[in-house]
C-alpha positions in Angstrom: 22.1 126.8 75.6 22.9 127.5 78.8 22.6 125.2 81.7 20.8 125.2 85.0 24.0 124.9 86.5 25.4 128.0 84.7 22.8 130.1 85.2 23.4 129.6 88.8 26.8 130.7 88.9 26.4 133.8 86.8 23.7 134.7 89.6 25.2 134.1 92.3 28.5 136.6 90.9 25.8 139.1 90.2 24.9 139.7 93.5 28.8 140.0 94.4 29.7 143.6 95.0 31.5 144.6 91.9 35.3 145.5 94.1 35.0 141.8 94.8 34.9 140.6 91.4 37.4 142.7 90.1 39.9 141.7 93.0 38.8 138.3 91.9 40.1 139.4 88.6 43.5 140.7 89.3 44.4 137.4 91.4 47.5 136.1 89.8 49.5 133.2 91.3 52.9 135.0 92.1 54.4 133.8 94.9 53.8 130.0 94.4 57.0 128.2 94.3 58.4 124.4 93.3 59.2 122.8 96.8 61.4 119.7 95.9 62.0 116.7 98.5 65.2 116.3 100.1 67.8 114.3 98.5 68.4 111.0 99.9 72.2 110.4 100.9 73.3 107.4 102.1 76.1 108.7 104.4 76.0 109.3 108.3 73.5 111.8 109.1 72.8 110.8 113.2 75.0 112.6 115.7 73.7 110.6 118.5 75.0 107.3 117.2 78.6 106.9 118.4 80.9 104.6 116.7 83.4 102.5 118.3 86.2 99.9 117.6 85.8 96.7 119.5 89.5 94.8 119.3 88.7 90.8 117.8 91.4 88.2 118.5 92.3 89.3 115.0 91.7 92.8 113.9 88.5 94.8 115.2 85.2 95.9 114.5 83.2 98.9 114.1 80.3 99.1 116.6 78.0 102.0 116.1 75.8 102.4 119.6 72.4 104.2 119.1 70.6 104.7 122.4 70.9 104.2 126.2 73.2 101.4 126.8 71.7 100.6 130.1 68.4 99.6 127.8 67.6 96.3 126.1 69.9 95.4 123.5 69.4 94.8 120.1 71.9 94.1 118.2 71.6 94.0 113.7 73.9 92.9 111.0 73.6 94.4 107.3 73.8 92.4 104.0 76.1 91.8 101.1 77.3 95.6 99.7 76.1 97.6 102.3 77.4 99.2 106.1 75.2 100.2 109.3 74.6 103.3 107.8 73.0 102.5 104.1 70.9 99.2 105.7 69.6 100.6 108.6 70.1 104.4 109.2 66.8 105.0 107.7 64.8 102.1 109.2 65.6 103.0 112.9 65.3 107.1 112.2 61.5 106.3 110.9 59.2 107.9 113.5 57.6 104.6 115.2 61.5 103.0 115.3 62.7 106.6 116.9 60.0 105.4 119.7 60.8 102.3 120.2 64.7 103.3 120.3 63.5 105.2 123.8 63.1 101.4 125.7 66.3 100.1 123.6 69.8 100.6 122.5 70.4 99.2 119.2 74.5 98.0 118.4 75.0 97.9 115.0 77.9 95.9 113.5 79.5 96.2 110.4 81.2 93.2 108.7 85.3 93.9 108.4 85.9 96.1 105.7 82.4 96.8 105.2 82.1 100.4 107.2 82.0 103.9 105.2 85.1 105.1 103.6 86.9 101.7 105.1 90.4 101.4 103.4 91.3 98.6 100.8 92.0 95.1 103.0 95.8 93.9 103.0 96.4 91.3 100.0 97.6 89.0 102.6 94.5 89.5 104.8 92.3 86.1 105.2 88.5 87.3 105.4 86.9 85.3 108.5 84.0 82.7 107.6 80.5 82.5 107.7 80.5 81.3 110.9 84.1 83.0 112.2 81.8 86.3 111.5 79.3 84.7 114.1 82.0 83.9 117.2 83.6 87.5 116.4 79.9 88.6 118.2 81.2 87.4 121.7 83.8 90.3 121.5 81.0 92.7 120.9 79.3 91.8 123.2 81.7 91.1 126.0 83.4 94.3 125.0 79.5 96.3 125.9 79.0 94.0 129.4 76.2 92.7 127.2 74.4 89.4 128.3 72.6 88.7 125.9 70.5 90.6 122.7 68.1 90.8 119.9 69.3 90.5 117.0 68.4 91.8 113.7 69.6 90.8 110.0 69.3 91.1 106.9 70.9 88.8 103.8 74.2 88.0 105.0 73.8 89.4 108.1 70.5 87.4 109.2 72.4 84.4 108.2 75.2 85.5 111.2 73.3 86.4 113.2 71.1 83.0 112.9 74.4 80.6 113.3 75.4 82.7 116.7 71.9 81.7 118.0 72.7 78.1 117.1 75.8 78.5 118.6 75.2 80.6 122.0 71.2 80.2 122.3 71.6 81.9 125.8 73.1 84.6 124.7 70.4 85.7 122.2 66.6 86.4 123.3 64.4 86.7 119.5 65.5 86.7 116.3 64.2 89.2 113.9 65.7 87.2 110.5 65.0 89.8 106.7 65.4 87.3 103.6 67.5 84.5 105.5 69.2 82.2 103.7 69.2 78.6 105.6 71.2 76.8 103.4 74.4 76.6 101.1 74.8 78.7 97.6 73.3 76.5 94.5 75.2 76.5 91.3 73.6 79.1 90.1 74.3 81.3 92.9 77.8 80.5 92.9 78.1 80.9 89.3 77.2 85.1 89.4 78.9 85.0 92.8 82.2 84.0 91.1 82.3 86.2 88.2 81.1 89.4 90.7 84.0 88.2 92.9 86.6 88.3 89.7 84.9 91.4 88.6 85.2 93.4 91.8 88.7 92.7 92.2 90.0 93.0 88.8 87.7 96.1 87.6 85.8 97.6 90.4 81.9 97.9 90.5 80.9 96.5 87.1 77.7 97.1 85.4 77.3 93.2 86.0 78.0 93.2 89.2 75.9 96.1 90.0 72.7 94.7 88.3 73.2 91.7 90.4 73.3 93.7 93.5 70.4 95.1 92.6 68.5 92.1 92.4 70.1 90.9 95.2 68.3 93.6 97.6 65.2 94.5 95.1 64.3 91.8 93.4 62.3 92.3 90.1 60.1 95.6 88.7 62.0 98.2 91.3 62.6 100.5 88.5 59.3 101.1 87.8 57.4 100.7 91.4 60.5 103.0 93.0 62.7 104.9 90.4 64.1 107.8 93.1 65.2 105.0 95.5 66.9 102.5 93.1 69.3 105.5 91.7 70.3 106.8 95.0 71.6 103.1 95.7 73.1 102.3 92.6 74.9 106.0 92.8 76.0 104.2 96.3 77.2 100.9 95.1 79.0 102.7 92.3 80.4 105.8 94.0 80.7 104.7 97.7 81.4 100.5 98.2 85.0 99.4 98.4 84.9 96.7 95.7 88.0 94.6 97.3 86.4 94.6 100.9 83.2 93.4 99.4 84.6 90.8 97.1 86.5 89.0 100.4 82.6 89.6 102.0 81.0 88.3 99.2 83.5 85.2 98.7 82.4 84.8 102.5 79.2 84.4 102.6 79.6 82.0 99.0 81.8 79.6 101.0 78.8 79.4 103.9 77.7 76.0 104.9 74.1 75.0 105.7 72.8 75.9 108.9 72.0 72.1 109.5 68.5 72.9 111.2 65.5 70.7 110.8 61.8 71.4 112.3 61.1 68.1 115.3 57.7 68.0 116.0 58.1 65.3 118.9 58.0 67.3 122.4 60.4 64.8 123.6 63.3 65.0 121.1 62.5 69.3 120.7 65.5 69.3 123.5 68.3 68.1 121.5 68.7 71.4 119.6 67.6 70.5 116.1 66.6 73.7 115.0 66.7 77.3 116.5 65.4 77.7 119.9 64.6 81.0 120.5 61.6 83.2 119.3 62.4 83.9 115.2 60.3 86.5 113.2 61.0 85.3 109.5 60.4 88.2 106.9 60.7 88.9 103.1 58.9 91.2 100.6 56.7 89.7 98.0 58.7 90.8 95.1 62.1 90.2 96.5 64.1 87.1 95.4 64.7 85.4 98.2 60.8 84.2 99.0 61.8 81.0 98.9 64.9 81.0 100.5 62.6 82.3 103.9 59.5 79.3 102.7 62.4 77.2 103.1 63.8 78.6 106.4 60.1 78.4 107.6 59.9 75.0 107.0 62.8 74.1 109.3 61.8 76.2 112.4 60.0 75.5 115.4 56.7 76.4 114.7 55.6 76.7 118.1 58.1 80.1 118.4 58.5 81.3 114.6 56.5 83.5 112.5 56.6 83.6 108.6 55.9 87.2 107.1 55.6 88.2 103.5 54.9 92.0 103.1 53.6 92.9 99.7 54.6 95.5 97.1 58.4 95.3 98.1 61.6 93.9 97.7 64.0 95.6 99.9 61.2 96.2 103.2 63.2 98.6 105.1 63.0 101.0 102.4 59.9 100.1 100.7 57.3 99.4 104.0 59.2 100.8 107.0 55.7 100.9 108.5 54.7 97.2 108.3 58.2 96.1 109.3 58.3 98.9 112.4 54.8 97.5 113.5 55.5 93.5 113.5 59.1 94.1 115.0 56.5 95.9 117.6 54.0 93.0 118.5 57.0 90.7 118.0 58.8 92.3 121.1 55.5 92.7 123.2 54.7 88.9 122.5 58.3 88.7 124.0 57.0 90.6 127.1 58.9 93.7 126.2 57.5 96.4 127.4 57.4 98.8 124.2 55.0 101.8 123.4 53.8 102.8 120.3 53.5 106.1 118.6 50.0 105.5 116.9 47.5 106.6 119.1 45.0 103.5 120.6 42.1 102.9 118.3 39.9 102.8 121.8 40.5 103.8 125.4 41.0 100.0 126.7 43.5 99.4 124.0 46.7 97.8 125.7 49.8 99.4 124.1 52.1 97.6 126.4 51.4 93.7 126.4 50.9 91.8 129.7 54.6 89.9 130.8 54.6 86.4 131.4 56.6 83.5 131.9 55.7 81.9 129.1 56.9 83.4 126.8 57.6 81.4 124.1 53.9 80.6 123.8 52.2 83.5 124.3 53.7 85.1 121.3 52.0 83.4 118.9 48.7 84.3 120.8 50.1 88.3 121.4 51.0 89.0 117.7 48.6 87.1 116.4 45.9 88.9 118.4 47.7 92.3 118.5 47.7 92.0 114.3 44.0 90.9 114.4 42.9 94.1 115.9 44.9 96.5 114.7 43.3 94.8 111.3 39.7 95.0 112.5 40.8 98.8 113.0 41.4 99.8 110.2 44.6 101.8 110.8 45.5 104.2 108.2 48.4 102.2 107.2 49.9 102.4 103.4 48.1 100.3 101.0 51.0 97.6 101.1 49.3 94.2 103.0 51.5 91.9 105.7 50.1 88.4 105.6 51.0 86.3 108.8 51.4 82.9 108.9 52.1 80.2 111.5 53.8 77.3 111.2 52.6 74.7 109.4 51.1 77.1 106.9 47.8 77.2 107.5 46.2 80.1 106.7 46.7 83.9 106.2 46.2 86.7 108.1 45.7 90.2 106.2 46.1 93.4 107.3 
């Protein structure tokens, strides 16, 4: 029987004019056509980032500049297995970092060795330490007439960057710190870590030693949350990483010593430089492996200046949530009174997109990300459905976007 429903329909085409319904007829879809993505490639695709070679006491550097150099600085360092170009390239090309690159210029440094297409190290050649890699900053930055910088790591590269704060506090303004580890490599660390040095320098990239890598940047379940993403790094790590240069890296950063930092809560001893003194944004994904590492980090900040984020559905954030990290590293330079503006447009007409400078800095950041986060919350921005949860130190409470 038919339905009411059907019987509508078969009126409604009734009163059509019969030319229409035969054109309806002959429609055939001809001219539709597959449209696939573009492939990702994880090689130098920016021809307004200019590379340079800054001369160490021993050896040099490569410097890539991206930006007006008479703008802030902010300075990053990559992680274990990867260059400028594969760790942040991407990041910093997303459309709210392309913004705020127009009140910076970012100076990205790759570890010796660690740049694309960077021939095989001399046998002889003694890889600098953990913190050797930290002092080799000065050059940079003496060879840009910088004063001072932001920095930004991740892995490896936080954990530099985090021993040159402790070691030239004036000479760094925030810290924006991705899966820092604070302290030395456990047995178990050091264990993998020895057999992926022996591996990489008797038989190249390994399956072991590219499973462990990995892990190392996507912790567990990537396979199935991001399939696309995880073979165009593996094809990277297999096709495109010098496996000598990043065994010496890799030996590095296994030989690093603790960071010897421990949160003091009494005003009158915060003086004597227990801990790091400038502003720290502390961030790791939910799924990544290194969680704890950053819970422990957290723990020996100043929690009067430091921020703990953990931004879920990720392991590797840069690739998986460019959006949260973009908008935090946002607020986190506006609590700094920086003035930065942002590409979303302002939810009302007396939103502030450039926060109010003051001389207190230090403390007004808590109060201008916290705040800045709990409206753009209340909002309801049509962000992705991945959450950031804030947290102050002591660990209080959360706050969800």
């Amino acid at each position: 029987m038919p339905t009411a429903a059907t019987a509508e329909k078969t009126a409604l085409l009734g009163t059509m004019p019969s030319c229409m319904r035969d054109s309806m007829d002959d429609i055939e879809l001809k001219n539709i056509q597959l449209q696939f993505p573009a492939l990702r490639y994880l090689s130098r695709d920016d021809s307004s980032v200019q590379e340079e070679r800054v001369e160490l006491d021993k050896g040099s550097l490569l410097v890539a500049v991206q930006g007006n150099q008479t703008k802030p600085a902010i300075l990053t360092y990559h992680d274990l297995g990867l260059n400028y170009i594969s760790s942040f390239q991407a990041f910093f090309n997303y459309i709210d970092m392309r913004v705020l690159l127009e009140n910076f210029c970012v100076y990205h440094v790759n570890a010796p060795g660690q740049e694309e297409n960077a021939p095989a190290l001399p046998e002889d050649y003694v890889y600098p330490s953990m913190e050797e890699l930290a002092e080799q900053l000065l050059f940079v930055l003496g060879h840009f007439g910088l004063r001072s910088v932001i920095g930004f790591g991740v892995g490896a590269g936080a954990n530099i960057l985090a021993r040159f704060a402790l070691a030239h506090p004036e000479k760094v303004n925030a810290l924006c710190l991705i899966n820092c580890v604070s302290t030395q490599a456990g047995w178990i660390e050091w264990g993998y870590q020895k057999l992926n040095v022996r591996h990489l320098r008797s038989q190249g990239m390994t399956q072991s030693v590219l499973d462990y890598l990995m892990w190392h940047h996507f912790g567990r379940g990537t396979e199935e949350r991001n399939h696309d993403l995880v073979q165009v790094y593996k094809n990277y790590f297999e096709h495109r990483v010098n496996p000598i240069n990043l065994a010496l890296f890799i030996d590095s950063y296994l030989r690093r010593t603790d960071l010897n930092i421990t949160r003091e809560l009494d005003p009158t001893r915060k003086k004597e430089g227990l801990t790091l003194s400038v502003p720290v944004m502390n961030i790791t994904g939910a799924l990544s492996p290194h969680v704890d590492d950053t819970v422990t980090l957290n723990g020996r900040l100043d929690p009067t200046n430091s921020t703990w984020m953990k931004i879920s559905d990720c392991g590797m954030v840069l690739e998986e949530q460019p959006g949260k990290v973009s908008e935090a590293f946002r607020l986190f330079l506006q609590g700094e009174g920086y003035a930065v503006r942002s590409s979303r447009k302002p939810m009302t007409p007396t939103t502030p997109e450039v926060a109010p400078l003051s001389p207190l800095k230090m403390a007004d950041y808590r109060l201008a990300s916290l705040e800045g986060l709990n409206h753009v919350c209340s909002k309801k921005i049509d962000w992705p459905t991945a959450t950031i949860h804030i947290t102050e130190n002591p660990i209080s409470e959360a706050v969800v976007c």
